[in-house]
C-alpha positions in Angstrom: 3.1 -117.5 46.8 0.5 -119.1 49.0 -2.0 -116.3 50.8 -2.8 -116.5 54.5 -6.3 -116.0 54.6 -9.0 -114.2 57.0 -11.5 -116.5 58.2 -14.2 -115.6 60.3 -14.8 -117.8 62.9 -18.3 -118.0 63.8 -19.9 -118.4 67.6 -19.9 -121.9 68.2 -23.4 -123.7 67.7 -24.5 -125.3 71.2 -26.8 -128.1 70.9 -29.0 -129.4 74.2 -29.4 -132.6 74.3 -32.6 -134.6 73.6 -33.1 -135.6 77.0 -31.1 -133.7 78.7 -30.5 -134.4 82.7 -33.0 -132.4 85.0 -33.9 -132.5 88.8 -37.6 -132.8 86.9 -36.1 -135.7 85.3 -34.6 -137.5 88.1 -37.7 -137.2 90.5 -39.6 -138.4 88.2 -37.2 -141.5 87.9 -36.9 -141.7 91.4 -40.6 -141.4 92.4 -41.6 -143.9 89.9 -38.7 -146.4 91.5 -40.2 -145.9 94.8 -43.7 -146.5 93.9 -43.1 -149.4 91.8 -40.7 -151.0 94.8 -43.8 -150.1 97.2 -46.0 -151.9 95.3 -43.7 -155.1 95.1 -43.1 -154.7 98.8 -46.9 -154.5 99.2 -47.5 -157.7 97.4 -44.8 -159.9 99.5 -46.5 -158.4 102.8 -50.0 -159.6 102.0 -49.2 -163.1 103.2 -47.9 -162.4 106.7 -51.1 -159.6 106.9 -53.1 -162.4 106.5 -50.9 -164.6 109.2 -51.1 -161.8 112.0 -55.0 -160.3 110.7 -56.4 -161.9 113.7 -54.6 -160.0 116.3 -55.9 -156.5 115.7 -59.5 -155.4 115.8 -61.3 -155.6 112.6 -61.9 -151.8 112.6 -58.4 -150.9 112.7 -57.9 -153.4 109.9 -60.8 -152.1 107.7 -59.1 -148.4 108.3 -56.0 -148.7 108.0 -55.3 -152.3 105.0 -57.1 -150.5 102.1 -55.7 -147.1 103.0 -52.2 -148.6 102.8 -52.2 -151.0 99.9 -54.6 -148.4 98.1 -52.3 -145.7 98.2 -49.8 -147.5 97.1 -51.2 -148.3 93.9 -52.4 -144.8 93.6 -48.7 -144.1 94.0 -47.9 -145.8 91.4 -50.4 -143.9 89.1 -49.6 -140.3 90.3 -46.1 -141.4 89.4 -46.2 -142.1 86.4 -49.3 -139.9 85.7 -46.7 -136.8 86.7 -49.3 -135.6 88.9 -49.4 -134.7 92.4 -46.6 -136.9 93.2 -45.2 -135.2 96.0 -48.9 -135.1 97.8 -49.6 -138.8 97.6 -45.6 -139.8 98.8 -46.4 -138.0 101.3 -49.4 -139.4 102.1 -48.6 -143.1 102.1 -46.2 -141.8 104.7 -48.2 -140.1 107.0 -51.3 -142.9 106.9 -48.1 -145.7 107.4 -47.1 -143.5 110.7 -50.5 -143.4 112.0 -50.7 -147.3 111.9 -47.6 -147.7 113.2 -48.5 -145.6 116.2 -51.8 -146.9 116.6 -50.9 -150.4 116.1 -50.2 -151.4 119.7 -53.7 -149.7 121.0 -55.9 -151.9 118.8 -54.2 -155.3 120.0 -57.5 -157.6 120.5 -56.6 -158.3 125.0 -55.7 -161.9 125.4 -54.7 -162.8 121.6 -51.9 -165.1 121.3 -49.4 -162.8 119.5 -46.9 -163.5 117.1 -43.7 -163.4 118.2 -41.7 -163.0 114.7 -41.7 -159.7 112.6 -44.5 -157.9 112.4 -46.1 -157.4 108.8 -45.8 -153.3 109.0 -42.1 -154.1 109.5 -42.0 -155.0 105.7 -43.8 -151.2 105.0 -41.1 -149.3 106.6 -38.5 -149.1 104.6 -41.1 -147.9 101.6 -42.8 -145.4 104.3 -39.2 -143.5 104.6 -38.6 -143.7 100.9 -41.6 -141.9 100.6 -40.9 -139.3 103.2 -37.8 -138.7 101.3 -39.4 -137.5 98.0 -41.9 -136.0 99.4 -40.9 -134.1 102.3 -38.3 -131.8 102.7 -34.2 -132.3 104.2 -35.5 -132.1 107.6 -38.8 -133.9 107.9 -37.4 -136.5 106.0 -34.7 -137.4 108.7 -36.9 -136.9 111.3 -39.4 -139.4 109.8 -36.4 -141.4 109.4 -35.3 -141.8 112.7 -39.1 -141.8 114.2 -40.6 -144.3 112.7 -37.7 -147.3 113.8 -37.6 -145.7 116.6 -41.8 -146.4 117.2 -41.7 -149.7 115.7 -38.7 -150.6 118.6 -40.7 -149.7 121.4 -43.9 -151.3 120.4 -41.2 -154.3 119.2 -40.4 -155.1 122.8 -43.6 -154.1 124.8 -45.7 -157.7 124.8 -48.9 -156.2 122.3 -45.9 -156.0 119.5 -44.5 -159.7 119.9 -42.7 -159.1 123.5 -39.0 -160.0 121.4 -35.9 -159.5 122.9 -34.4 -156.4 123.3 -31.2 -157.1 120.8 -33.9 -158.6 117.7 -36.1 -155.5 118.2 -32.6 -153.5 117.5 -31.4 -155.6 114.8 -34.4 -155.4 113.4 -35.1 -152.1 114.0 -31.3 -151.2 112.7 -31.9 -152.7 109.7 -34.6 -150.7 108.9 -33.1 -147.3 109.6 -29.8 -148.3 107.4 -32.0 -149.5 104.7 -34.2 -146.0 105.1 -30.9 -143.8 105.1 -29.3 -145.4 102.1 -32.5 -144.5 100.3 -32.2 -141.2 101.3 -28.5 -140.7 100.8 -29.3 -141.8 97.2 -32.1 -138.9 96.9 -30.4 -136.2 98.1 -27.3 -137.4 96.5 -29.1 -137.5 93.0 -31.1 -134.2 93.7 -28.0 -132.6 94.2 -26.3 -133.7 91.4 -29.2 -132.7 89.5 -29.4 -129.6 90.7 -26.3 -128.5 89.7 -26.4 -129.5 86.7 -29.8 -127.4 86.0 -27.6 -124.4 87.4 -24.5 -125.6 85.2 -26.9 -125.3 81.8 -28.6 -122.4 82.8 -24.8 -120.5 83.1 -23.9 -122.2 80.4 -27.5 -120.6 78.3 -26.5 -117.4 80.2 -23.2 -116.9 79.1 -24.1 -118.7 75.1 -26.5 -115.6 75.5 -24.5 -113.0 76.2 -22.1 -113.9 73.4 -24.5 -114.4 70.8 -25.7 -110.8 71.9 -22.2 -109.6 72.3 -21.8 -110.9 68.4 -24.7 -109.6 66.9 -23.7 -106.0 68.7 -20.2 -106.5 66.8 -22.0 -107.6 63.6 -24.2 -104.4 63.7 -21.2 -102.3 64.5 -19.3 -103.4 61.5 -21.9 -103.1 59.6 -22.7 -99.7 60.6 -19.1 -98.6 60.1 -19.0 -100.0 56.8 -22.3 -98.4 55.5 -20.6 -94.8 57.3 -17.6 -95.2 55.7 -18.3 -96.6 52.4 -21.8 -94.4 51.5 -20.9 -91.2 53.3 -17.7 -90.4 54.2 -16.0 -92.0 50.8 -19.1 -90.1 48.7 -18.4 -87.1 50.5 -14.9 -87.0 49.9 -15.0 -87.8 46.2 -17.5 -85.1 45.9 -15.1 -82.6 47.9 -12.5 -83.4 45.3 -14.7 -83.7 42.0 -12.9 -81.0 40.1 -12.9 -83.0 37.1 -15.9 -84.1 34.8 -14.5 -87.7 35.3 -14.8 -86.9 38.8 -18.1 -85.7 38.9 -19.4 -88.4 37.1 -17.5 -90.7 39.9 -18.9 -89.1 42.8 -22.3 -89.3 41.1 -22.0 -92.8 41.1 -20.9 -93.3 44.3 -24.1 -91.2 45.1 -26.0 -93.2 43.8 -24.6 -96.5 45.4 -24.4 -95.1 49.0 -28.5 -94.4 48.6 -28.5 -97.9 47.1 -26.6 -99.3 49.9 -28.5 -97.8 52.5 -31.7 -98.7 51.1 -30.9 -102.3 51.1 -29.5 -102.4 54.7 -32.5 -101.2 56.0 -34.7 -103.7 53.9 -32.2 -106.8 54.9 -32.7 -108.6 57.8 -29.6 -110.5 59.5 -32.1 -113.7 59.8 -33.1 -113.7 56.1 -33.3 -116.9 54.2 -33.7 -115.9 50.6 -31.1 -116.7 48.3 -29.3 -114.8 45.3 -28.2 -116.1 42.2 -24.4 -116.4 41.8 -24.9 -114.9 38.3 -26.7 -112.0 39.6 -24.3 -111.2 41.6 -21.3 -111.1 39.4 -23.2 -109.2 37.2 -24.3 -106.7 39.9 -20.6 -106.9 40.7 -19.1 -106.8 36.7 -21.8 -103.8 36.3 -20.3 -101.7 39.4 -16.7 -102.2 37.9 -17.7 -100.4 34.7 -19.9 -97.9 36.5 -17.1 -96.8 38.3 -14.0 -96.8 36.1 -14.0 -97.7 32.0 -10.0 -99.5 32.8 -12.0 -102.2 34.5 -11.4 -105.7 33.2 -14.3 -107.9 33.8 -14.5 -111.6 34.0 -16.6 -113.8 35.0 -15.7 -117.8 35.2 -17.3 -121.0 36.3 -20.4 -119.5 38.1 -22.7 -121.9 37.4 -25.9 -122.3 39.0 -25.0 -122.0 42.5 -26.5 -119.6 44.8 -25.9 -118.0 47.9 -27.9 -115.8 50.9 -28.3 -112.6 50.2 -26.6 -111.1 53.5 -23.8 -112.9 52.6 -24.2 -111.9 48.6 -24.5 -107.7 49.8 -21.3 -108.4 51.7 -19.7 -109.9 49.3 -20.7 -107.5 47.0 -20.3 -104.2 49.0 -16.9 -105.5 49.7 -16.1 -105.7 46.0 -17.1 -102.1 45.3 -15.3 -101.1 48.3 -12.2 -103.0 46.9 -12.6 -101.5 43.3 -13.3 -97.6 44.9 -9.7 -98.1 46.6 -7.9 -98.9 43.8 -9.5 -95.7 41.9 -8.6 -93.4 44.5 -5.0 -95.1 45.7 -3.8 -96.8 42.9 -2.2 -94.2 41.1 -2.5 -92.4 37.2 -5.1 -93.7 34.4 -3.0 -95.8 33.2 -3.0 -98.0 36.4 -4.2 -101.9 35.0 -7.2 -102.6 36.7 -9.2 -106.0 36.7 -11.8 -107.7 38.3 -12.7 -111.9 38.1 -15.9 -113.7 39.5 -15.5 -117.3 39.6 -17.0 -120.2 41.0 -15.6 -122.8 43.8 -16.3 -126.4 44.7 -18.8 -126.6 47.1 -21.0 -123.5 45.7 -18.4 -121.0 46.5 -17.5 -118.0 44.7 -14.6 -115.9 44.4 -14.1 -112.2 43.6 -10.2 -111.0 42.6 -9.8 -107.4 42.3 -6.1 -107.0 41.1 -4.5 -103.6 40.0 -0.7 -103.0 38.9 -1.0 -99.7 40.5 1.2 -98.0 43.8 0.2 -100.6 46.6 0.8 -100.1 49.8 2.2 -101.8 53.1 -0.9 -103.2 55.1 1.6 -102.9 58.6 1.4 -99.8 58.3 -2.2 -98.3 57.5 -3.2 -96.8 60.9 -5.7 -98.7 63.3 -8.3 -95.7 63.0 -8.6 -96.5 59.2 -11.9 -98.3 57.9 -11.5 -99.0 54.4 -9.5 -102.2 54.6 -9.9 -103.4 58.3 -13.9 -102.8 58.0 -15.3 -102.1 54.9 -13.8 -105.3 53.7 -12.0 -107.7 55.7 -14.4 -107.9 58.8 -17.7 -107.5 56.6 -16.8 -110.6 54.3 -15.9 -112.5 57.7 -19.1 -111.4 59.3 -21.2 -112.7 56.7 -19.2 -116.3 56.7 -16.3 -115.6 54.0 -12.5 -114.7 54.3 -10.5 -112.1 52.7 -6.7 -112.1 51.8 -4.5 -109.4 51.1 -1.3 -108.9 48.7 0.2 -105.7 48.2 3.6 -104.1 48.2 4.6 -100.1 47.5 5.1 -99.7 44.0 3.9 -103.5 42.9 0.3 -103.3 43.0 -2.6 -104.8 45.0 -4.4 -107.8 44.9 -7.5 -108.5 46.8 -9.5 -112.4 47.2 -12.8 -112.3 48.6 -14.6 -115.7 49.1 -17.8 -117.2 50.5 -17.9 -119.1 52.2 -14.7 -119.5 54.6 -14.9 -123.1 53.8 -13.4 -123.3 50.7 -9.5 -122.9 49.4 -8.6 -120.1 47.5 -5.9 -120.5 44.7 -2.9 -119.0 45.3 -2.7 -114.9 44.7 -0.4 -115.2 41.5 0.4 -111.4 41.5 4.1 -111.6 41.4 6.4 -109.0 43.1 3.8 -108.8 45.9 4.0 -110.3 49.9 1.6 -111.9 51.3 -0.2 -109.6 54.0 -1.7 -112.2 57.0 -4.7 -111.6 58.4 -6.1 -114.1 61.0 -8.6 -113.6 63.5 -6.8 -113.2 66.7 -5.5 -110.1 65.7 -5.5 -108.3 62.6 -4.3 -105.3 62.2 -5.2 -103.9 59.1 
């Protein structure tokens, strides 16, 4: 009869991505575009600058030509320097206004102007891609409707070229759709950015909450196990010790609650360290005979494999727990008890305790009951195994315990018996 098995299922692992998308990230992509489209934009301006150099005074030209094809390449190296990248954006924008509005007033009187576009036309479109990193919703529209707006009027007057009304608007409209497409596609890619910083930070938040929410669940099974298994199971054997063979039972039960509690508090759930499979079924094989001589012990196919030791003390404290149940409910002396170790593929290991005593019916063991549900069942699962269940009245109990959940278990041979599911969206054992 195959066995329905009880496999913890673990919080799911979340994995950030190497690079993952940041609004750090995309400004720094986007600043870097900018300055190195600047700098391109710088280099085709050059020869019209030297074209139209002899129209304005040489004062204006010495202020104002290094300041704007210096920044530039200073641009470029805040940008991809990471530092003060905002600042300098900003700044190319600022020095490219201050030409533009002084531009008209330093007109040398009675120079032949040019009459085709002037060579801080070619600037503008950079100067509002600037504005847009480095200033904020508002100033950057603002500077986005200004600056056009400047270069139109001095377009038109007769120290900017004199031109015709319409090709100072075409020109100056294709400027401004140039400039808002830029910063459609900033604000566009901020935003998107932006919300996916706030997506990962929920999604951190609420991976937090359930890995706390998990390890509150782990600690409380653990601490009901540890309750029910060292004291209230002691407790109760010693309350009913009216036997010499019950004495000597409690005493051993004693004396593994003390050693149960001692190792709890020296375990840590983040351990490393590793016990030997054949420790551990002899730890297991030596509680058997410590706590009933009708024990019979087997071990098979261990090997050399190993396994942590949180999971090795659950495994283990689950084992006892298993073999104490079927002393105290099983039934007379003459109950058959037995208990197998063996190994599994993939360094697994697998613990039968098997008894032909009274059984029960797992539907019907009341919610409030620990033995089973928690001492057991969730403790194995906790610790990365699975746990199934066969029993039925007056046919006996068999119980598989396995680490880790990974691995198949053969099927529970115990004949007579029903298979007792336990999954993990509800068990009610």
């Amino acid at each position: 009869m195959a066995t329905s098995l009880a496999v913890a299922r673990p919080a799911p692992t979340v994995k950030q991505p190497r690079n993952p998308i940041s609004r750090k990230q995309v400004e720094r992509v986007i600043s870097r575009s900018v300055a190195v489209i600047g700098l391109v934009f710088g280099a085709q301006t050059l020869p019209w600058l030297l074209g139209q150099a002899g129209e304005a005074q040489p004062w204006w030209l010495m202020i104002f030509v290094p300041a704007l094809f210096g920044m530039l390449i200073v641009v470029v190296v805040a940008s991809f320097a990471n530092k003060a990248v905002r600042f300098m954006h900003g700044t190319f924008a600022v020095v490219y206004f201050l030409a533009l509005l002084s531009w008209p007033f330093t007109v040398i009187p009675g120079v032949e102007v040019f009459s085709g576009i002037h060579w801080l036309n070619y600037l503008i479109t950079v100067a509002t891609a600037m504005a847009a990193i480095a200033f904020n919703r508002v100033l950057a529209t603002i500077y986005l409707f200004a600056a056009p707006l400047v270069y139109l009027i001095v377009r038109i007057l007769p120290v900017g070229g004199g031109a015709p009304w319409q090709l100072a608007v075409l020109e100056t409209f294709y400027a401004l759709i140039l400039g808002s497409a830029i910063m459609i596609i900033v604000t566009m890619l901020r935003q998107a950015a932006s919300n996916v910083d706030s997506a990962q930070a929920t999604a951190l938040l609420r991976y937090g909450n359930a890995v706390r929410q998990h390890a509150t669940e782990v600690e409380r099974v653990q601490v009901d196990s540890i309750v029910h298994d060292s004291v209230l199971t002691t407790l109760i054997s010693a309350a009913r010790a009216y036997t010499p063979e019950a004495e000597r039972l409690a005493a051993v039960m004693a004396g593994n609650a003390i050693g149960h509690l001692r190792e709890a508090a020296a375990t840590s759930p983040d351990d490393i360290s590793t016990v030997q499979a054949t420790d551990l079924a002899q730890r297991v094989i030596t509680s058997a005979e410590l706590l009933a001589s009708n024990f019979t012990c087997a071990v098979r196919s261990v090997g050399a494999r190993s396994l942590p030791v949180v999971a090795a003390e659950a495994v283990h404290s689950a084992a006892v727990q298993a073999m104490m149940n079927s002393i105290q409910h099983a039934g007379a002396s003459d109950t058959q008890r037995s208990v197998e170790v063996r190994g599994l593929e993939g360094n697994g290991i697998e613990i039968l305790v098997t008894d032909t005593g009274a059984g029960f019916d797992l539907d019907s063991v009341p919610q409030e009951r620990l033995g089973v549900r928690v001492s057991i069942v969730e403790r194995v699962a906790n610790a990365g195994g699975r746990t199934a269940i066969a029993s039925v009245p007056g046919a006996g109990t068999q119980i598989c315990i396995q680490w880790p959940h990974g691995n198949r278990s053969d099927e529970i041979n115990t004949e007579s018996v029903r298979t007792i599911r336990n999954d993990a969206e509800g068990d009610d054992l």
